[in-house]
Each structure stands twice: as C-alpha cells, then as structure tokens.
C-alpha positions in Angstrom: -98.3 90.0 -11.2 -96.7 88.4 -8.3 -98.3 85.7 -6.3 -99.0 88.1 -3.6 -100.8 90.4 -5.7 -103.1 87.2 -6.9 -104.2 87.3 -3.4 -105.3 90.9 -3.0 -106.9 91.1 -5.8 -109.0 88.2 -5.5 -109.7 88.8 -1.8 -111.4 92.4 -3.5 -113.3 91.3 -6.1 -116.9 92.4 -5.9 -117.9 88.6 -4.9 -116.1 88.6 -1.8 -114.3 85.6 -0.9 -114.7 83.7 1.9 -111.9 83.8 4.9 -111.5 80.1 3.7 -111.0 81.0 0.2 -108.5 83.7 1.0 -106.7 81.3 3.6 -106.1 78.8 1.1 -104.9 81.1 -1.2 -102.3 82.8 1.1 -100.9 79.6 2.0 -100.9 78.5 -1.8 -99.2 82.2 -2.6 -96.8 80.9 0.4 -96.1 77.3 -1.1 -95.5 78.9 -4.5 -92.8 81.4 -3.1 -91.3 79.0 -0.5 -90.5 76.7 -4.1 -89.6 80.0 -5.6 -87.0 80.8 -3.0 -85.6 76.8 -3.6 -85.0 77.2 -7.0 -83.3 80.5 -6.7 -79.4 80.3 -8.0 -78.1 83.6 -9.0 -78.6 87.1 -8.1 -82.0 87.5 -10.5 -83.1 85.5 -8.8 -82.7 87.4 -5.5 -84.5 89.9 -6.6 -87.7 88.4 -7.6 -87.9 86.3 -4.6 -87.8 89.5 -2.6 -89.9 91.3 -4.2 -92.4 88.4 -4.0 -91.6 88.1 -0.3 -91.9 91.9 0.1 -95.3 91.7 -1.7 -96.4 88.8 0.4 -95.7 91.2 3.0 -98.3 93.9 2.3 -100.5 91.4 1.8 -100.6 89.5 5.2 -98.9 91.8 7.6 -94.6 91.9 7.5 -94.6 90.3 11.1 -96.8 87.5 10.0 -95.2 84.1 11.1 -95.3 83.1 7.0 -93.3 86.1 6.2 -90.8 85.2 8.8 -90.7 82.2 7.9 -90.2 83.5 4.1 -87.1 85.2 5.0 -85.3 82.8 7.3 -85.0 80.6 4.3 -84.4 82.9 2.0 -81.0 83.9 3.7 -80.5 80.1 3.9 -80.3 79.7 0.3 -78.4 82.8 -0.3 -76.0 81.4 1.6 -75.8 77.9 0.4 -75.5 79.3 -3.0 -72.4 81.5 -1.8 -71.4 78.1 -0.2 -71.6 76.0 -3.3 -70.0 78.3 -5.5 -66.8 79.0 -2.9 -66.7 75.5 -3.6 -66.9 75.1 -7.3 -63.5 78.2 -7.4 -61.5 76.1 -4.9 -62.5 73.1 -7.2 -61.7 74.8 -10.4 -58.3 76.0 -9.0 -57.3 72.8 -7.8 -58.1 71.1 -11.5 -55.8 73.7 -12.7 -53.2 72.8 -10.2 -53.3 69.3 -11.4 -53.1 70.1 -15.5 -50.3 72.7 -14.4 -48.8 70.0 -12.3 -48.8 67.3 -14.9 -45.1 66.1 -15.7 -44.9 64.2 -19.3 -42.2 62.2 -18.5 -39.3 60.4 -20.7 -38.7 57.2 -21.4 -35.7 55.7 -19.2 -33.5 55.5 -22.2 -34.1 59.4 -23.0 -33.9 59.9 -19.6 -30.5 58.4 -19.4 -29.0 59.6 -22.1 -30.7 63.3 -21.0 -28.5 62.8 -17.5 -25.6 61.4 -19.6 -25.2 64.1 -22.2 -26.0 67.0 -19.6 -23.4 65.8 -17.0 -20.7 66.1 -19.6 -21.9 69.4 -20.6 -21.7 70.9 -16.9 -18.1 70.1 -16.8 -17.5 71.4 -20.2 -19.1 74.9 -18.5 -17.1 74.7 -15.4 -13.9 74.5 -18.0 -15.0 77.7 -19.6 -15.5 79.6 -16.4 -12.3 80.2 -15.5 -12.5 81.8 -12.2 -13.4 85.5 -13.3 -16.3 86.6 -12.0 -17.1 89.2 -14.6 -16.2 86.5 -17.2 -18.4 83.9 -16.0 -21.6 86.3 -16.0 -21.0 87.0 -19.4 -20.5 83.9 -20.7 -23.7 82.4 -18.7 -25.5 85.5 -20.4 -24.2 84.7 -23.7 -25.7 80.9 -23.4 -29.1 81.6 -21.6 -29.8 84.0 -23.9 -28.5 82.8 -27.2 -30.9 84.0 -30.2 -30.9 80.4 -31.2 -32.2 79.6 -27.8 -31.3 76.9 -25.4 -31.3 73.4 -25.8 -32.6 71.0 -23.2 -29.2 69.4 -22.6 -27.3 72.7 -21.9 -30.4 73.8 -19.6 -30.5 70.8 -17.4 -26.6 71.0 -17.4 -27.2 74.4 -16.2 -29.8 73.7 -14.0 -26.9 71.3 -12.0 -24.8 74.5 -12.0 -27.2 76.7 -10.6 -27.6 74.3 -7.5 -24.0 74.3 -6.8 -23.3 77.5 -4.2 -19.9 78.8 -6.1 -22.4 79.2 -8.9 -25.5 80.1 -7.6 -25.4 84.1 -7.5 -24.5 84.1 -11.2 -28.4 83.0 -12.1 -30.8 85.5 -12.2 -34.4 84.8 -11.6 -34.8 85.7 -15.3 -32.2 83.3 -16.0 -33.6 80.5 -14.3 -37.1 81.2 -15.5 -35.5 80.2 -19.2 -33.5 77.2 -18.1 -37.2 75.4 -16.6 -38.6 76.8 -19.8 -35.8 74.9 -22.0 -35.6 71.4 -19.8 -39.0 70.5 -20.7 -39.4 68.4 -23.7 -40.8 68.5 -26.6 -43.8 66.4 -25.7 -44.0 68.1 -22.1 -44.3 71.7 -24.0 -46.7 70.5 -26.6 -48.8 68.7 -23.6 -48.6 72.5 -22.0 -49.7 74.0 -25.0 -52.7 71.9 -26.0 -53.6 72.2 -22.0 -53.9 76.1 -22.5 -57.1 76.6 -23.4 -58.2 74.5 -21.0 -57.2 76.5 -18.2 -58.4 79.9 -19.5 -61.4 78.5 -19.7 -61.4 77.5 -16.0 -59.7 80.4 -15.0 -63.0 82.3 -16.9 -65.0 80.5 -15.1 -63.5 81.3 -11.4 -63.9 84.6 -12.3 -67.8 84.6 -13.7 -68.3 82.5 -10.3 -66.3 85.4 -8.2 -68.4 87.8 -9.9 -71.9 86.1 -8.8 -70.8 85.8 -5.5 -70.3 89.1 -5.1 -74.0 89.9 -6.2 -74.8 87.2 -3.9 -73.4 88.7 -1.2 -74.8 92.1 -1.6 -78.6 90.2 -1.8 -77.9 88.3 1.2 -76.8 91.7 2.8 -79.9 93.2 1.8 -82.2 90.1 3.1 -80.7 90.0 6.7 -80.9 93.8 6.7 -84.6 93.4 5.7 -84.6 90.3 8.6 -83.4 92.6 11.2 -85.6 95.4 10.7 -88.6 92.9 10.9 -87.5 91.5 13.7 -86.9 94.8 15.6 -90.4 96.2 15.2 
C-alpha cells in the first residue's frame, strides 16, 4: 500500500475523519515520500518514488502545490545521481590510468649496465644490416620475432634503432608493440600482472555504473515528461 493510498483509505472509513485529521495525514504521506525521493539511488528506486508520487497525485489533485513540489525534487535527485555516478567512471578511469601508468623502475646500477649493454648491441645491429633493404627487414623480422623471444637488452637496443630515421620504416606497429612488451623488466611485468585484476575489476565497475546511468536517464526522461505535462494543464 503506498503512502498515498494510506490516506484515501482512512479519509473513507465509515468514521469519517476530520479535514484536520486528513490534513495531517497528507502532509505526513508528503514528508514520508519527500525522504523517500532522498534516499532514492538507482533506477528501483525511480519507480517506486513515482508511483508513490503518481498515487499522491490522485489523492490530492496532480496540480496540487505538494505534488509539484514532489516532482521538482524528484528530477533533482535523478539528476544528482546521474551526476555522482559520471563522477565515480571518470574517477575509476583515472585510478586505472595511474596503475597503467605506474613505471617499476631499476636500480641505477641495472640501469647502467641496461644502457651499457644495449648501446653495444645497437651497433652490433647496425653491423649486420648491411645496407639492403630487403636484408635488413628480414633480419629485424628474424630478431623481433624469435621463438625464444626477445630479451630486454636487444629490445631497448632496438628501441634506439627504431628512433633513428634511416631505420624507422623498417618497424612495424606490430614490431614495436613487442619491443615495449620486452624492455620492461621482470619486476615491471610481474607488477603489471599482479595489477590485472585490479583493473578488470574497475573496468566492471565503469560499466555496471554506465549501465545505471542509462536507466537513470530514461527515469529522469520519464519524470520531466510527467513535469511538463503537469505543468501544461
């Protein structure tokens, strides 16, 4: 029974009620869906807040100033609620960013040793390619896409190459794809790893929020449809 209904039948019981008793209990039915309306966070929610407003309505005329009222601020929290969840994705995207974003880096002696041993290997490559075009896509193939795979040495060497312009069109995007893959180390890949689950959880979560939204969206639609209409008669 919906607070509104409270109110009819009590105002037609065969002891009829005063107009003071039914005037406290229409404003009580009011207080009761005002908090209602407040504590409304998903789309459910919509709908029994309308159809308590909509009752409401029968009940004390759908012009009354209450009813009115009623619907003014149930828009408002519609639309806070669409507010506060466009929030919580760009939130949950940006704490993504940042565990994506999150470099693991080396120590200044693996670091230097890293730039050290990778410099010597980029020469050794620039040896090897000995001016044939044809030649030198083969041999990059050969490397990138050893069965083995690639270490992180020969991938940061290549890395160097791929920068340089008389090497540059010899790197596919699939190429270089690998060769980021491969620089990382070992603690950067397992810090990547263990972060997975993390972000499809997150990412779950943006979409459950997109998801409500959308509801939301269609009930605030509804509720300034139902606003207009009110207003126009």
């Amino acid at each position: 029974m919906t607070y509104a209904e409270r109110i009819y039948y009590s105002r037609h019981k065969k002891k009829i009620d005063s107009t003071e008793d039914y005037l406290n209990r229409v404003t009580k039915a009011y207080n009761e869906i005002y908090s209602l309306i407040n504590k409304v966070n998903d789309s459910k929610g919509c709908i029994q807040a309308s159809n308590e407003i909509n009752a409401f309505a029968q009940i004390v005329g759908k012009n009354a100033t209450d009813v009115l009222k009623l619907r003014k601020q149930f828009i408002n929290r519609i639309e806070t609620l669409i507010e506060d969840n466009d929030t919580k994705i760009q939130d949950l995207k940006q704490e993504i960013k940042d565990i994506q974003s999150f470099d693991v880096s080396d120590t200044m002696e693996e670091a230097t040793k890293l730039d050290r041993l990778a410099t010597n290997r980029m020469y050794e490559l620039m040896v090897s390619f000995n001016g044939n075009s044809n030649s030198t896509k083969r041999k990059l193939g050969n490397i990138i896409l050893n069965k083995n795979g690639l270490d992180r040495i020969s991938a940061t060497a290549l890395s160097r190459l791929c920068a340089i312009p008389a090497y540059a069109d010899f790197f596919k995007p699939s190429y270089k794809e690998i060769i980021a893959e491969a620089m990382k180390s070992d603690a950067q890949k397992t810090y990547e790893r263990n972060s997975q689950p993390v972000i499809e959880e997150k990412n779950r979560a943006i979409g459950k929020t997109y998801i409500s939204n959308f509801l939301l969206r269609k009930a605030l639609s509804m509720a300034v449809s139902s606003d207009e209409v009110t207003n126009n008669e």
